[in-house]
LUMTILO-891971 format. One record per residue (C-alpha): residue number from 1; residue in one letter; x, y, z. Coordinates in pm, 1 decimal, padded with zeros to 6 digits. Example, Ala and Ser with C-alpha at 12.3 -4.5 7.8 and 13.67 -1.06 7.14 Angstrom:
<rs>
R 1 A 01230.0 -00450.0 00780.0
R 2 S 01367.0 -00106.0 00714.0
</rs>
This chain:
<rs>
R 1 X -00955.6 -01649.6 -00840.5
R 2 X -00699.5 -01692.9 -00560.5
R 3 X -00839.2 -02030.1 -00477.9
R 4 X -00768.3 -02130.2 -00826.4
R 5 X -00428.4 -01982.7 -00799.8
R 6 X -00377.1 -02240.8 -00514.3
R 7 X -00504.4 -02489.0 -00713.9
R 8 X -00281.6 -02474.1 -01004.9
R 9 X 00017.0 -02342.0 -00797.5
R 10 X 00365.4 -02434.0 -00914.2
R 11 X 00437.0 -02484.8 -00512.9
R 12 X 00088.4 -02626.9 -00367.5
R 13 X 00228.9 -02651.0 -00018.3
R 14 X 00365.9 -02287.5 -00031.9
R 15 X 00054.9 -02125.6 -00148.1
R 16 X -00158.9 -02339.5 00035.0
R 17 X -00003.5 -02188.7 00331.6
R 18 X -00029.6 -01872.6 00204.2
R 19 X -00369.5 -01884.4 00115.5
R 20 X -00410.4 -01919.6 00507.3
R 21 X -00270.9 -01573.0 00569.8
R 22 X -00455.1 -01420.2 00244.2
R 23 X -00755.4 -01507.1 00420.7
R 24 X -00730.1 -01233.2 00698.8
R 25 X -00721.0 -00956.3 00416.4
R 26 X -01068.8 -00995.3 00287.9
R 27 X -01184.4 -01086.5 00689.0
R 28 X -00997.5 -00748.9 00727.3
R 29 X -01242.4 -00528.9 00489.1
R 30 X -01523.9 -00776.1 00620.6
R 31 X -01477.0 -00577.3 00955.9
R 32 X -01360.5 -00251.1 00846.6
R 33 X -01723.5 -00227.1 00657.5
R 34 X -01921.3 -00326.3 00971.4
R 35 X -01775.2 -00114.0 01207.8
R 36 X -01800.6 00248.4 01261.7
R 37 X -01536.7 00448.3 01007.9
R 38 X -01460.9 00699.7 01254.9
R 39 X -01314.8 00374.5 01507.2
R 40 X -01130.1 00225.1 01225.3
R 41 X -00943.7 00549.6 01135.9
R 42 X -00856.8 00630.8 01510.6
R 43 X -00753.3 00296.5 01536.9
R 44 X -00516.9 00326.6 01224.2
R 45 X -00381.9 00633.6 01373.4
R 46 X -00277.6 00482.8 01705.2
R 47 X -00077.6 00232.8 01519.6
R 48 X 00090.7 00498.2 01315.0
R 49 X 00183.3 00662.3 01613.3
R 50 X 00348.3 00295.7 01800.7
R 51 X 00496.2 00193.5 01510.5
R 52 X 00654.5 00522.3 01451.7
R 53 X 00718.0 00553.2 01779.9
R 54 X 00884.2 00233.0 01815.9
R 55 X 01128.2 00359.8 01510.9
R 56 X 01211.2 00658.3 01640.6
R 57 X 01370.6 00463.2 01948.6
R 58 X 01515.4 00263.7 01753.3
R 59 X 01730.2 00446.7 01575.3
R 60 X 01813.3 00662.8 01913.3
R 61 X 01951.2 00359.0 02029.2
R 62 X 02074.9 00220.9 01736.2
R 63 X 01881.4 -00139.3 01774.4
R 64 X 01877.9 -00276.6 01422.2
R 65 X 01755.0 -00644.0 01467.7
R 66 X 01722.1 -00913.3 01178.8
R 67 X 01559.6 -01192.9 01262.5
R 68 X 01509.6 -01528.6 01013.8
R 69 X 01299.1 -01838.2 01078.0
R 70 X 01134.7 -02104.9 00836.9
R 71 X 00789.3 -02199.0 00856.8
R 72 X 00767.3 -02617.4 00829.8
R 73 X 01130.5 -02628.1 00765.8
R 74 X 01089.9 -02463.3 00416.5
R 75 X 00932.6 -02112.5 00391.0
R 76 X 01138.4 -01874.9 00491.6
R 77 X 01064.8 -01589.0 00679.3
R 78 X 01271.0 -01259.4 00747.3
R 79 X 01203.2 -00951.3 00986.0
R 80 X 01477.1 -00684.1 00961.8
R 81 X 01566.2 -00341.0 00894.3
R 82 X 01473.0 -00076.2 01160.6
R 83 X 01047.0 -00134.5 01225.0
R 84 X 01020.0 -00459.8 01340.9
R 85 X 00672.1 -00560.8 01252.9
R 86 X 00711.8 -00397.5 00905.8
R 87 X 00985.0 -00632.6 00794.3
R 88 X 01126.6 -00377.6 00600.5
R 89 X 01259.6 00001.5 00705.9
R 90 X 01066.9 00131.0 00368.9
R 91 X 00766.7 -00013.0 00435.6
R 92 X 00745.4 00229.2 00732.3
R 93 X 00677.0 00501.5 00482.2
R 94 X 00466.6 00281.7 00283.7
R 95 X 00256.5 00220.4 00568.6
R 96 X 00188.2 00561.8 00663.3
R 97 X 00102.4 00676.5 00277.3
R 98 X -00166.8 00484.1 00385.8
R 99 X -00221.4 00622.7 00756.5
R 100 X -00205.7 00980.8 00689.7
R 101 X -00498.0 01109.9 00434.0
R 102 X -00742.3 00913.7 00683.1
R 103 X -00539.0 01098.1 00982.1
R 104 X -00590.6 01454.7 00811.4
R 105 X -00968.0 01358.1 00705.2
R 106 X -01035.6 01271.5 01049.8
R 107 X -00871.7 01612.7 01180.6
R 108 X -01024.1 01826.2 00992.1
R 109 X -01417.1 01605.2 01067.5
R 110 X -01334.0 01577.2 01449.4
R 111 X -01338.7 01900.3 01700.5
R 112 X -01180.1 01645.0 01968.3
R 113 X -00896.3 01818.7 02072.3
R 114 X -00709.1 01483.7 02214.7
R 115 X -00772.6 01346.9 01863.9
R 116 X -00645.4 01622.7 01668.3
R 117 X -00333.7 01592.6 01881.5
R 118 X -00294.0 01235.4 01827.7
R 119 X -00325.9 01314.2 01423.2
R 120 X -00061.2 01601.1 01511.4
R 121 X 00139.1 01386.3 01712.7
R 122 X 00131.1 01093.6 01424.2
R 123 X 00229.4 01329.8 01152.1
R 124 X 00536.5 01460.2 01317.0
R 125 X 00647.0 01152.8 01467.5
R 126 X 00595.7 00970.1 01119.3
R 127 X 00778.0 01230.0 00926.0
R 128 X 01078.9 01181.2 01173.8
R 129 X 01111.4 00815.8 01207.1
R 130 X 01107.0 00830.6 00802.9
R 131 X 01378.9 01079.1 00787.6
R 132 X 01683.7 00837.6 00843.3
R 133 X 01536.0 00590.0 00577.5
R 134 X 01503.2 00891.1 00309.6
R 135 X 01277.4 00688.1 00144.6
R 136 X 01259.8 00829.5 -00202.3
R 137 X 00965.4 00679.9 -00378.4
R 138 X 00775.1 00702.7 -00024.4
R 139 X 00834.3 01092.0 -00103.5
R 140 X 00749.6 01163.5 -00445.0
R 141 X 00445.6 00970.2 -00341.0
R 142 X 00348.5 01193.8 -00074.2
R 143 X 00444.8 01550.4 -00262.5
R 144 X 00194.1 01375.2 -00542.8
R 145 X -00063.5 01295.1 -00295.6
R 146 X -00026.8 01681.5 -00167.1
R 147 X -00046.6 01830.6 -00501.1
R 148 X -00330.4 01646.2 -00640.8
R 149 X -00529.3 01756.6 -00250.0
R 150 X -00472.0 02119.7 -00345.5
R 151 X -00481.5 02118.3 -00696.5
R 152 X -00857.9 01994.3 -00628.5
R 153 X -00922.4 02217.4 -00336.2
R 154 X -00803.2 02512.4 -00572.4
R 155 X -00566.3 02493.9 -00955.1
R 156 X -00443.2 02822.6 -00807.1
R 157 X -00286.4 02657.0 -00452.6
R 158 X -00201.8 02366.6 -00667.9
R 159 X 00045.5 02557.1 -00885.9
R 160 X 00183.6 02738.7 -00596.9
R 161 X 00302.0 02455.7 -00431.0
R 162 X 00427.2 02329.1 -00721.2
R 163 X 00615.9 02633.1 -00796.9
R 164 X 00755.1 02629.3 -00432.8
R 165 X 00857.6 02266.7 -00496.4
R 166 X 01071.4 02347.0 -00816.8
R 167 X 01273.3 02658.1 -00594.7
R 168 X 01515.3 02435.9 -00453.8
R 169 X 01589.5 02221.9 -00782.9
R 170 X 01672.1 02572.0 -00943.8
R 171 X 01861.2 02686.1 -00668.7
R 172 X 02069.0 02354.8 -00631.2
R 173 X 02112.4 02194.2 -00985.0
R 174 X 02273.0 01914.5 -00821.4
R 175 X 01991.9 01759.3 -00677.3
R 176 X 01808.4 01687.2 -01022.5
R 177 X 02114.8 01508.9 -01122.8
R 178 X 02085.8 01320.4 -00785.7
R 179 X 01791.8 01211.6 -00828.6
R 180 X 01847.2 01135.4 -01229.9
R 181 X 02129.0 00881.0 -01111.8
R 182 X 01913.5 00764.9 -00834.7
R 183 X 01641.5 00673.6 -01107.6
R 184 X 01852.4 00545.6 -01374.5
R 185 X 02113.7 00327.4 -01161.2
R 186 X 02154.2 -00015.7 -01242.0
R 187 X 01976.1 -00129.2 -00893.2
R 188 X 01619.8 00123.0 -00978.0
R 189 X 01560.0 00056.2 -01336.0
R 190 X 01766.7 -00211.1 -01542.3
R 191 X 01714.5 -00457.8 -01250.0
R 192 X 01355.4 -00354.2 -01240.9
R 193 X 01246.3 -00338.5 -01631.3
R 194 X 01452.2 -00642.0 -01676.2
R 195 X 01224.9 -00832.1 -01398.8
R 196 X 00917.3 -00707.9 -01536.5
R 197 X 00933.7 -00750.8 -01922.6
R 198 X 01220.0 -01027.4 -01947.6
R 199 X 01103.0 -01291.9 -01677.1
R 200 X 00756.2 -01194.7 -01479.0
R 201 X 00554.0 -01104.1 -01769.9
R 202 X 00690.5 -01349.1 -02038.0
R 203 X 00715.6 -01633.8 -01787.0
R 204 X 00295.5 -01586.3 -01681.6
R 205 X 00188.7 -01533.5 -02029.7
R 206 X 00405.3 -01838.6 -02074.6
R 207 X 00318.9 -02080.1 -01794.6
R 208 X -00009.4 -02027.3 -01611.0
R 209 X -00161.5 -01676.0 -01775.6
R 210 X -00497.3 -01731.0 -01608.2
R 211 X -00393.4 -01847.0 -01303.0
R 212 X -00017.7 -01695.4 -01238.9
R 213 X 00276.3 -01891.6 -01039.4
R 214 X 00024.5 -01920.7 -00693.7
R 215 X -00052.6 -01689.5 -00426.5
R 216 X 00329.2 -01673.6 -00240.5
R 217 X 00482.7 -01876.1 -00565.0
R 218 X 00657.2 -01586.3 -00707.1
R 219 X 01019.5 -01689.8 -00473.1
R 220 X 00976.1 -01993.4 -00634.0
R 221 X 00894.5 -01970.5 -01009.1
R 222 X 01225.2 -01642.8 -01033.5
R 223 X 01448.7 -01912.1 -00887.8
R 224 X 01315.6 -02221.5 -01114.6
R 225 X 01264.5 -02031.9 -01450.5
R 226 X 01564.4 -01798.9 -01447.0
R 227 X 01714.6 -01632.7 -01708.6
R 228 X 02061.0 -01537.9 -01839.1
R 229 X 02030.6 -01149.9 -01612.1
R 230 X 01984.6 -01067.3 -01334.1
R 231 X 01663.7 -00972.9 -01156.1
R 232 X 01444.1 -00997.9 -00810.7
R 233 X 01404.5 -01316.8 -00701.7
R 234 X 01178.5 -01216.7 -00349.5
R 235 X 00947.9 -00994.7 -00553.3
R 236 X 00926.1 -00795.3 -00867.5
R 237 X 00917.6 -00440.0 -00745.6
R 238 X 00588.2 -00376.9 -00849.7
R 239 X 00247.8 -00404.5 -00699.3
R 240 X 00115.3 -00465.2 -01041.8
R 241 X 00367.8 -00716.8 -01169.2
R 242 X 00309.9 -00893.3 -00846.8
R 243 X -00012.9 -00917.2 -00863.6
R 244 X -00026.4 -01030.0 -01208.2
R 245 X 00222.3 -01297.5 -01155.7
R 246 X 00099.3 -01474.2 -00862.8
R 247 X -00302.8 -01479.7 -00939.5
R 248 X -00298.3 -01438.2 -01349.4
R 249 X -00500.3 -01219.6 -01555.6
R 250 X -00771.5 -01373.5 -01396.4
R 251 X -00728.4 -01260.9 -01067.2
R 252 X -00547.3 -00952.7 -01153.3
R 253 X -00908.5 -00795.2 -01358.5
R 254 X -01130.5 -00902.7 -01057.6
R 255 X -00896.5 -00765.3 -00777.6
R 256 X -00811.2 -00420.1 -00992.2
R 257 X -01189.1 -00364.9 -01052.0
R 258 X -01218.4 -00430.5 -00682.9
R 259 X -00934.8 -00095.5 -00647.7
R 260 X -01115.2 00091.4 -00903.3
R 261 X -01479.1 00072.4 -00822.8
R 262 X -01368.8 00118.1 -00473.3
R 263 X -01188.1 00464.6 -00572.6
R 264 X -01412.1 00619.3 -00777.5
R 265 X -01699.9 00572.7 -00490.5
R 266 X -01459.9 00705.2 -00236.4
R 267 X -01399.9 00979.1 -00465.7
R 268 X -01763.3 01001.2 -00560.3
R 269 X -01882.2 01044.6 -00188.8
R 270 X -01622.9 01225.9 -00080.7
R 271 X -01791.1 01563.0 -00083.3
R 272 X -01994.0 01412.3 00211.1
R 273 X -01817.0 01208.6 00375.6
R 274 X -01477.8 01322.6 00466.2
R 275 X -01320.6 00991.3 00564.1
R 276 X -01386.7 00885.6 00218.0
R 277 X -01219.4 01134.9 00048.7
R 278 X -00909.0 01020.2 00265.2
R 279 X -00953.8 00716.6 00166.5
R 280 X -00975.5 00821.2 -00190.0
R 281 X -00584.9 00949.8 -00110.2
R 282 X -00482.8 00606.3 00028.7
R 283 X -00566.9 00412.1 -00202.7
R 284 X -00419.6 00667.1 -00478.3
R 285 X -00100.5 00680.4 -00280.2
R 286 X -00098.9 00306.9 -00279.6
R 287 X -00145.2 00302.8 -00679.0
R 288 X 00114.0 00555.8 -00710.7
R 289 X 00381.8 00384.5 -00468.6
R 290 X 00275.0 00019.6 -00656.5
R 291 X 00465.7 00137.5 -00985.8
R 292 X 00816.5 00054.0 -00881.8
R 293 X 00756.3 -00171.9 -00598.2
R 294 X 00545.8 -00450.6 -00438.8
R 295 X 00489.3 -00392.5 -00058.7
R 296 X 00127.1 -00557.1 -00017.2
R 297 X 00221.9 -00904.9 00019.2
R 298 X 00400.9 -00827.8 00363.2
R 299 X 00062.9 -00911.5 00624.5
R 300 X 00060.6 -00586.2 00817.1
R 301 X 00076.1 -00350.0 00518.5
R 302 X -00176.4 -00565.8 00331.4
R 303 X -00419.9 -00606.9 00606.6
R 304 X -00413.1 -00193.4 00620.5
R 305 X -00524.2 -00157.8 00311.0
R 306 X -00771.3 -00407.2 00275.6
R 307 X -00897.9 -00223.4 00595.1
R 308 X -00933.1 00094.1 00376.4
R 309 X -01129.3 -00112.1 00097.3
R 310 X -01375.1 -00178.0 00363.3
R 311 X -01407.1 00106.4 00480.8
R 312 X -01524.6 00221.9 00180.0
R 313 X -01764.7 -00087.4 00116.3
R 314 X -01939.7 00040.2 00447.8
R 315 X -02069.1 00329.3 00227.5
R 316 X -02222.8 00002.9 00070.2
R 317 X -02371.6 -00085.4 00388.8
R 318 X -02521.7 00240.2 00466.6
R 319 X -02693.0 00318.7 00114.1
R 320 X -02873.5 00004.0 00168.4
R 321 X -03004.8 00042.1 00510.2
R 322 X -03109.2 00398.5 00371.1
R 323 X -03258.6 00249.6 00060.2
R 324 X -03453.2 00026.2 00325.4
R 325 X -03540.9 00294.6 00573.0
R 326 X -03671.8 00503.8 00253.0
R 327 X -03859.5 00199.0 00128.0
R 328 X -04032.4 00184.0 00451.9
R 329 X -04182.4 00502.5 00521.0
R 330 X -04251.4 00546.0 00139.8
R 331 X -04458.0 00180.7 00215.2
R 332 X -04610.4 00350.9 00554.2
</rs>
């Protein structure tokens, strides 16, 4: 699907190019499901902990770089905001929505002490290189992802925590109406719904519905189809909307029953295999964080979770060397 996507691009040379780099996220689940889980995860966690690192140090010395280049004199190409690496200071939370249910699943299946430092470590480090940013979405995701891993532990823990999280809106009515105007402001929502149902949507349905605009095309088709408001011209602001405009309907069925089938096995095996089950929380926290914006086009973020598909297509792997090994003695 993405190959036809090049094909029928509305910028050949752009998604050709891009194609190139959309090639190291299915290599990226490719290894993830041939190597051990428990290597992938630690390795995961060490990059939390650099890249959170690196943040924290940052902002202790104030070093806020921004850095543009174009690739062959025409794509251009921006790393700024506070994480270099993660182009963006919000992806930094994205990143570790990812990071941390594998972290906690690998605490809680480990009795390495070094390791469940290192998860330790990663978890307070992340939460304070995200503090600055006060990444909002990258919070209700998380207090989401930590409700719905008690309320299925236990409906009773579930509610508490719940309860506990509605104390300080009651004690402090302001911060509802904070986060109302936060919501509703011209910047979160009008820009936003405007994008999605007045240009992206239309405009595929339009123009290419099977194919969309090309893998990277989406720059290109909200700056040569615009329309009389305003709206996102980088990306959409939605994981889904991306998605759907740069590979079709086409693409967007086969790579969304890819997510699916993926979460309901993680889900499925999770009672065994604890990894899984924290997988089963990335990919949920990805889903959840997708509605209002589009992060996995940027390579390091996508490559991440593409790792987490594959580590969940290992499970794949092992079923069928233990449907052969079964086969074999049931033969001998």
């Amino acid at each position: 699907m993405v190959i036809l996507s090049v094909i029928f691009s509305i910028d050949k040379n752009r998604s050709s190019l891009a194609f190139v780099f959309f090639l190291l996220y299915p290599l990226s689940l490719f290894l993830a499901a041939h190597l051990d889980k428990v290597k992938v995860v630690k390795a995961l966690i060490i990059g939390g902990l650099v890249v959170s690192l690196f943040a924290v140090i940052q902002w202790g010395f104030g070093f806020y770089p921004h850095i543009k280049f174009e690739i062959l004199g025409k794509i251009p190409v921006s790393i700024s905001g506070t994480v270099v690496g993660l182009q963006k200071t919000n992806s930094l939370a994205r990143f570790l929505i990812m990071v941390f249910p594998l972290a906690i699943a690998l605490f809680g299946s480990l009795k390495d002490f070094f390791w469940k430092f290192l998860v330790v470590s990663l978890l307070s480090l992340g939460i304070l290189a995200m503090v600055p940013t006060k990444p909002l979405g990258g919070m209700i995701t998380f207090i989401l992802l930590l409700f719905m891993a008690l309320f299925l532990k236990d409906w009773k823990i579930g509610l508490a925590f719940f309860v506990v999280i509605l104390i300080p809106l009651l004690i402090k009515p302001d911060i509802p109406t904070e986060l109302i105007e936060r919501f509703t402001s011209y910047s979160n929502v009008k820009t936003r719904v405007d994008t999605w149902m007045r240009f992206a949507i239309p405009t595929v349905m339009k123009k290419a519905p099977l194919t969309g605009f090309g893998v990277g095309g989406y720059p290109v088709a909200s700056r040569i189809f615009e329309g009389n408001f305003r709206y996102m011209h980088n990306h959409p602001h939605s994981f889904y909307i991306y998605t759907l405009s740069e590979i079709g309907i086409l693409g967007f069925l086969s790579f969304f029953s890819l997510i699916f089938s993926s979460l309901i096995l993680s889900f499925k095996m999770g009672k065994k295999d604890v990894l899984l089950l924290g997988a089963f929380f990335s990919i949920v926290g990805v889903l959840i964080e997708g509605l209002i914006t589009s992060f996995l086009e940027y390579l390091p973020i996508g490559m991440v979770f593409w790792l987490i598909l594959g580590l969940v297509a290992s499970n794949f792997k092992e079923k069928e060397l233990r449907g052969s090994l079964d086969s074999h003695i049931k033969k001998q």
